[in-house]
C-alpha positions as CSV (number, residue, x, y, z in Angstrom):
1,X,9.9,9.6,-60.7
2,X,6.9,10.9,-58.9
3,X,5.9,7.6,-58.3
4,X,8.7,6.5,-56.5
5,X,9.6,9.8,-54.6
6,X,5.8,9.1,-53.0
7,X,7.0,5.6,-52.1
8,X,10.4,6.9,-50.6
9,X,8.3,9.2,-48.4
10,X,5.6,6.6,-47.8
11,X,8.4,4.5,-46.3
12,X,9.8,7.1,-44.4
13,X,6.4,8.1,-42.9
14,X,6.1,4.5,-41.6
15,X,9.2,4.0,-40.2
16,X,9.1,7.1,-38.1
17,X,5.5,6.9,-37.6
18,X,4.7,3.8,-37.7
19,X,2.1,1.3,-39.2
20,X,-0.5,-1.2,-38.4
21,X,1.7,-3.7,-38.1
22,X,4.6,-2.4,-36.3
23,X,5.2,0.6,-33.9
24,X,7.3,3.7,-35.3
25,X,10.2,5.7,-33.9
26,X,8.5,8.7,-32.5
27,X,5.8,7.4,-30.9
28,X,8.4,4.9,-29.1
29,X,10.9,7.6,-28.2
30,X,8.7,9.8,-27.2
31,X,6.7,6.7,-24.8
32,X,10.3,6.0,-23.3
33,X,11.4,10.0,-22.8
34,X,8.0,10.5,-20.7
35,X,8.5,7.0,-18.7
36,X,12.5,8.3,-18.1
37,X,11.0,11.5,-17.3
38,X,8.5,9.9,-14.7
39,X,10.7,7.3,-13.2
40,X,13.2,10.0,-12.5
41,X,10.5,12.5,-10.6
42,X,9.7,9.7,-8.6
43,X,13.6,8.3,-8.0
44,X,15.1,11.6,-7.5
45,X,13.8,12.4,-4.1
46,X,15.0,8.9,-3.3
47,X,18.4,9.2,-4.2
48,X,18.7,12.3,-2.7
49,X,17.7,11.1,0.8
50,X,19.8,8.0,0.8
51,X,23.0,10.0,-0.5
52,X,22.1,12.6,2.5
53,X,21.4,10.4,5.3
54,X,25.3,8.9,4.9
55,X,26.8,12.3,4.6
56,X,28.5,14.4,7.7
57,X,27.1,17.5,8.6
58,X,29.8,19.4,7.0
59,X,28.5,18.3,4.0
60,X,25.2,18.9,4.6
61,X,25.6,22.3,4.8
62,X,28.5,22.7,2.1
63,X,26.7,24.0,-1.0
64,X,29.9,22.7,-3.2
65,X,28.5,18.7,-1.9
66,X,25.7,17.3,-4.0
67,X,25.6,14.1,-4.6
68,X,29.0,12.7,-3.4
69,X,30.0,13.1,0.4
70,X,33.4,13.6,1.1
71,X,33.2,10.7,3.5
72,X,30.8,8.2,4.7
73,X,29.1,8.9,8.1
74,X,26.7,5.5,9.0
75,X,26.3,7.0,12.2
76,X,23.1,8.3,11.3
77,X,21.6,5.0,10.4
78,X,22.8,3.6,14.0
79,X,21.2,6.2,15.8
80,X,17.8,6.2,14.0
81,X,17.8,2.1,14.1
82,X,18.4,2.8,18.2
83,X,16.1,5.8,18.6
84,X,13.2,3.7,16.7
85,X,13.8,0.1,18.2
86,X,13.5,-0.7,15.3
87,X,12.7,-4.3,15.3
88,X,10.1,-3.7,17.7
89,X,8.7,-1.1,15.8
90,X,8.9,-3.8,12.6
91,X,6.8,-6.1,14.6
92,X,4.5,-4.2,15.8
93,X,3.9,-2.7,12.1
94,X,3.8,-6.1,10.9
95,X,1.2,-7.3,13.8
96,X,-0.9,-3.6,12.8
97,X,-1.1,-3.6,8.7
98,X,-0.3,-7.6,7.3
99,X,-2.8,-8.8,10.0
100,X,-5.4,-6.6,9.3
101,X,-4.8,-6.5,5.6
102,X,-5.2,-10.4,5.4
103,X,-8.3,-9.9,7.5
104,X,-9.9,-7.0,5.3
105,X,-9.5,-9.2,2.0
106,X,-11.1,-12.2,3.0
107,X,-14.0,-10.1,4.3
108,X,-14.4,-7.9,1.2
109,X,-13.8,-10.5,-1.2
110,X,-16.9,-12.6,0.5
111,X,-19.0,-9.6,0.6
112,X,-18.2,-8.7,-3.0
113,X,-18.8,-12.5,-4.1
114,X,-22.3,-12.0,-2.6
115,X,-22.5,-8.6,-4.4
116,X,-21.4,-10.1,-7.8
117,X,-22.9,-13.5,-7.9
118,X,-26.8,-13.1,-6.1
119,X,-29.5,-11.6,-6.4
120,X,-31.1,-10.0,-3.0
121,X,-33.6,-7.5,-1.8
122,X,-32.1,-3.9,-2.2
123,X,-29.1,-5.3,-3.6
124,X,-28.3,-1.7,-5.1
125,X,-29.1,-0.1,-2.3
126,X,-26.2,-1.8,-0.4
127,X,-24.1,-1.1,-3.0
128,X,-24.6,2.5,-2.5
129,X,-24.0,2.6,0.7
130,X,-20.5,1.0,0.1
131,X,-20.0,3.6,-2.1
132,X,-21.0,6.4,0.6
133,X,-19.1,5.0,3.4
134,X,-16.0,4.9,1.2
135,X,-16.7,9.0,0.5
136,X,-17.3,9.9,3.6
137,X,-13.7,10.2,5.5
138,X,-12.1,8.6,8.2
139,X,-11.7,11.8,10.6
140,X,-16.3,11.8,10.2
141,X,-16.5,8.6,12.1
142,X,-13.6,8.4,14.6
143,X,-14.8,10.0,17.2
144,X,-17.8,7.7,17.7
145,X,-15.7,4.2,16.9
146,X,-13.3,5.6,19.7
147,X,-16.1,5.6,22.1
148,X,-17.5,2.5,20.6
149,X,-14.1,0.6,21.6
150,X,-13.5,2.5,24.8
151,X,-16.8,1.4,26.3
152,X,-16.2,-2.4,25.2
153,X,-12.4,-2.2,26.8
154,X,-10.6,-2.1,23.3
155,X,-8.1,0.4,23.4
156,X,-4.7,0.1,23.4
157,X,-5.6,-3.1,22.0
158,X,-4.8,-4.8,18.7
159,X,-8.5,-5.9,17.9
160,X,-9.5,-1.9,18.0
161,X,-8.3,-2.8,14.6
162,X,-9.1,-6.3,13.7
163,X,-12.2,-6.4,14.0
164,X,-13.2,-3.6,12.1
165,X,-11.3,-5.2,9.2
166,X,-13.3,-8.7,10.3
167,X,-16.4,-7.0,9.6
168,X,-15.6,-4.9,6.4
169,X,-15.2,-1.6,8.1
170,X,-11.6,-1.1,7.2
171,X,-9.4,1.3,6.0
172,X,-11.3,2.3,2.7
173,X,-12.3,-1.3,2.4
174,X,-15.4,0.0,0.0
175,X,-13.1,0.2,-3.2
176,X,-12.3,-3.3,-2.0
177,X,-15.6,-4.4,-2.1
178,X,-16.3,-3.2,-5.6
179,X,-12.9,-4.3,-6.8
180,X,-14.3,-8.1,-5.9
181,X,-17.9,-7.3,-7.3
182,X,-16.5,-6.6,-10.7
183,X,-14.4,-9.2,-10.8
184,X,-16.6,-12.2,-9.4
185,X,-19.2,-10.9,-11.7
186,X,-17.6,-11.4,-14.7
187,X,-16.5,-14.6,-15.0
188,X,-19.1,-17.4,-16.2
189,X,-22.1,-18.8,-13.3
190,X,-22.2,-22.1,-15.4
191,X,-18.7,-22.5,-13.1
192,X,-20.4,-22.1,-10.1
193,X,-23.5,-24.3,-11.1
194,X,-21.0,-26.7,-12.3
195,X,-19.6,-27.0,-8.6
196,X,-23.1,-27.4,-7.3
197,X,-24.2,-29.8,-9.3
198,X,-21.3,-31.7,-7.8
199,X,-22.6,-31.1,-4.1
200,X,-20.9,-28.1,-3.5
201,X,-22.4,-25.8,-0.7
202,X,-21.7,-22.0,-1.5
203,X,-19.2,-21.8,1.0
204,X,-17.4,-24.8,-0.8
205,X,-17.9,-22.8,-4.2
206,X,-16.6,-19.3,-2.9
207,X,-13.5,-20.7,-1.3
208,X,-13.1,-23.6,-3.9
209,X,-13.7,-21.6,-7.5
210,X,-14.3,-18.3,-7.1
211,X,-11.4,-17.4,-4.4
212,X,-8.8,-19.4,-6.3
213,X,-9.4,-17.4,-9.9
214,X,-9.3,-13.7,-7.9
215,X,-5.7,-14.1,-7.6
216,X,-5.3,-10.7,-8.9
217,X,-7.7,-8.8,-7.2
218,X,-6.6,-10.4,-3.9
219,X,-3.0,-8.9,-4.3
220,X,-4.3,-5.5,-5.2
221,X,-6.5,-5.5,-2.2
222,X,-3.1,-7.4,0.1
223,X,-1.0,-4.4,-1.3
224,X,-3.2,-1.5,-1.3
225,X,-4.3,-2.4,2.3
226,X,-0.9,-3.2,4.0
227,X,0.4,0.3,2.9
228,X,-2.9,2.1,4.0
229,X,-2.7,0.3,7.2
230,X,1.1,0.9,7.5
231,X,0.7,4.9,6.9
232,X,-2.1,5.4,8.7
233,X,-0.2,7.1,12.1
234,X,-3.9,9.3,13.3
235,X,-5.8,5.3,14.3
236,X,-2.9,4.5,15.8
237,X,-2.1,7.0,18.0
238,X,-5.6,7.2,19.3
239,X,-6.4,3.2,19.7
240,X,-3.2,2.0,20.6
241,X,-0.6,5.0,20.8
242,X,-0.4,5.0,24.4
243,X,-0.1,1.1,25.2
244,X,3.3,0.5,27.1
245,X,4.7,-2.4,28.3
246,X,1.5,-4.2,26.1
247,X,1.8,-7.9,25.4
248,X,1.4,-8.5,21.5
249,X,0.6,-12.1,20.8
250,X,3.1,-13.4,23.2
251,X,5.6,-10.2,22.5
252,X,5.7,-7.6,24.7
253,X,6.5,-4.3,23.6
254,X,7.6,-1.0,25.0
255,X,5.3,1.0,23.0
256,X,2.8,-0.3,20.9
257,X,3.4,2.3,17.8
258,X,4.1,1.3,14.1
259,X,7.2,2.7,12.6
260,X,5.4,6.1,10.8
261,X,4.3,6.6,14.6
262,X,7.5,6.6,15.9
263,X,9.0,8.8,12.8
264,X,6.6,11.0,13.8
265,X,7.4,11.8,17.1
266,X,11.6,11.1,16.9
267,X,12.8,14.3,17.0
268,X,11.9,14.0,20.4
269,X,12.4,11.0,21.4
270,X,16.3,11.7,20.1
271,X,16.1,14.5,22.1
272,X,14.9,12.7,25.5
273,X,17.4,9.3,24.6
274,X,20.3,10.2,23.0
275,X,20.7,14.5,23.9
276,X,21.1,17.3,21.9
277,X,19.0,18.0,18.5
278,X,18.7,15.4,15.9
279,X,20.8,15.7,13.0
280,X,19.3,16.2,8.9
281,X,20.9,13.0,8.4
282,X,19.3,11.0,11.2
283,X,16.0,12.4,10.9
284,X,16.5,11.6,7.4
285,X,17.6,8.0,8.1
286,X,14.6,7.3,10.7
287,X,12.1,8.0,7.8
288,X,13.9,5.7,5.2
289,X,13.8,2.9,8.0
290,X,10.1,3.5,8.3
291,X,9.6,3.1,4.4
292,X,12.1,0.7,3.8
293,X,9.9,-2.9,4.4
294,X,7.1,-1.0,2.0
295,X,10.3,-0.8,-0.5
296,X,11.0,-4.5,0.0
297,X,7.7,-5.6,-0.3
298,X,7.3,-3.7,-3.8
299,X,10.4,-5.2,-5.5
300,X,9.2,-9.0,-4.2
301,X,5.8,-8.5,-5.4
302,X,6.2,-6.1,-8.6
303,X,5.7,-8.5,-10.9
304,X,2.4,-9.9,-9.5
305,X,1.4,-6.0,-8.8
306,X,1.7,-4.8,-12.1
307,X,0.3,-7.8,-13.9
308,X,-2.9,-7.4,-10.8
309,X,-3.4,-3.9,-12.0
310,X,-3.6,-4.6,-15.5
311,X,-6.4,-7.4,-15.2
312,X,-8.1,-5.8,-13.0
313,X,-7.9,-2.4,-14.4
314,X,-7.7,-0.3,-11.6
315,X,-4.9,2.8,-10.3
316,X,-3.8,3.7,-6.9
317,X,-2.4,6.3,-4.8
């Protein structure tokens, strides 16, 4: 009786707790009630703004409305998309954070292919110093780039930008740089002496092994750089923020200012364009606009994102 009470219990312990073999009941629930708990700190604020930016302002200020208006009001949306220009705004973002994004991988990735694969005087000394520059913050150093660029004639200028991200002196392109180290460092030289023995040059190597199996890392640093790029409103306000009527690779735009520049200064500009103060609801819509391509982006390339940070083992902010 003994005997099979302790199997009974046995049983039970496994099924709620689980075994070697298979996961219990507890530990799963509670996993899913802290991921539920998570997604929904993350979604609520969401929700919130798109249910706000469609409702009038009677129900904006009517404690009884929540989460369902009483009627729809798109009028918000209109104005923000006209206050913004939006679709200038979208390319100039575009031209501002893909561009330089595309740039700042290829450059880290061959820098960290150097750091990874060879072996060079004060090697770890350089390595440091990527480290260091990636500490020390952005607001340290702009003062002297913006006289750097203003004495060669590149402000208001896209390549105040470019070619800082040509050269590896990006937006925290360091953590790039090591992301690439790691990875081209761990995968087998006989590869690379394989290719060589063939009569490939190092060039021919980088480009035609070790580019082609950094798939991951080359999304993180794509993703991680566009959104840096896109967010970052203090660079571009001092290099470019004061460009008008600038020609943009055969475009010419009003203002050269990404779309977080142009949330940031809409109140504003609604004021000087459309008259009066600008409504909760518009203000609201003009900063889901701004976010909304970064949205896109993320649901087109989760799957890749997700599966990048796993291989490479690496968290964001």
């Amino acid at each position: 009786m003994l005997k099979t009470r302790g199997d009974f219990f046995n049983r039970v312990r496994k099924i709620a707790l689980g075994s070697n073999n298979r996961k219990g009941i507890v530990p799963t629930v509670l996993v899913y009630v802290i991921l539920l708990s998570l997604g929904f700190t993350y979604i609520l604020p969401v929700l919130r703004m798109l249910v706000s930016i469609v409702m009038t302002p009677q129900d904006l200020v009517d404690p009884k409305v929540i989460w369902v208006p009483t009627q729809l009001d798109f009028s918000g949306i209109l104005n923000a998309f006209k206050v913004l220009n939006y679709w200038e705004g979208l390319y100039v973002s575009v031209m501002l954070s893909v561009v330089p994004a595309l740039l700042q991988t290829m450059c880290t990735a061959l820098v960290g292919y150097a750091f990874g694969r060879f072996e060079f005087p004060l090697r770890k000394f350089w390595i440091i110093m990527v480290v260091l520059f990636y500490i020390i913050p952005m607001q340290v150093t702009t003062i002297p780039r913006y006289l750097l660029f203003l004495n060669y004639g590149l402000i208001n200028t896209p390549w105040s930008v470019y070619l800082p991200a040509m050269f590896g002196q990006g937006l925290k392109n360091g953590i790039f740089i090591l992301i690439f180290m790691t990875f081209f460092s761990s995968y087998p030289k006989a590869l690379d002496e394989a290719a060589e023995i063939d009569g490939c040059g190092r060039f021919k190597v980088f480009f035609r092994i070790a580019l082609p199996m950094s798939g991951p890392a080359m999304v993180i640093s794509v993703i991680f750089s566009v959104v840096w790029y896109w967010n970052e409103t203090t660079q571009s306000a001092l290099y470019f923020g004061r460009a008008l009527n600038a020609n943009l690779f055969g475009y010419t735009v009003k203002k050269m200012q990404t779309l977080p520049s142009r949330v940031a200064g809409f109140i504003e500009e609604f004021t000087s364009e459309m008259g009066g103060n600008a409504p909760a609801a518009t203000v609201l819509a003009g900063a889901f606009l701004s976010i909304l391509p970064l949205l896109i982006m993320y649901f087109v390339l989760q799957k890749q994102f997700v599966e990048s940070v796993e291989m490479s083992g690496i968290t964001g902010e």
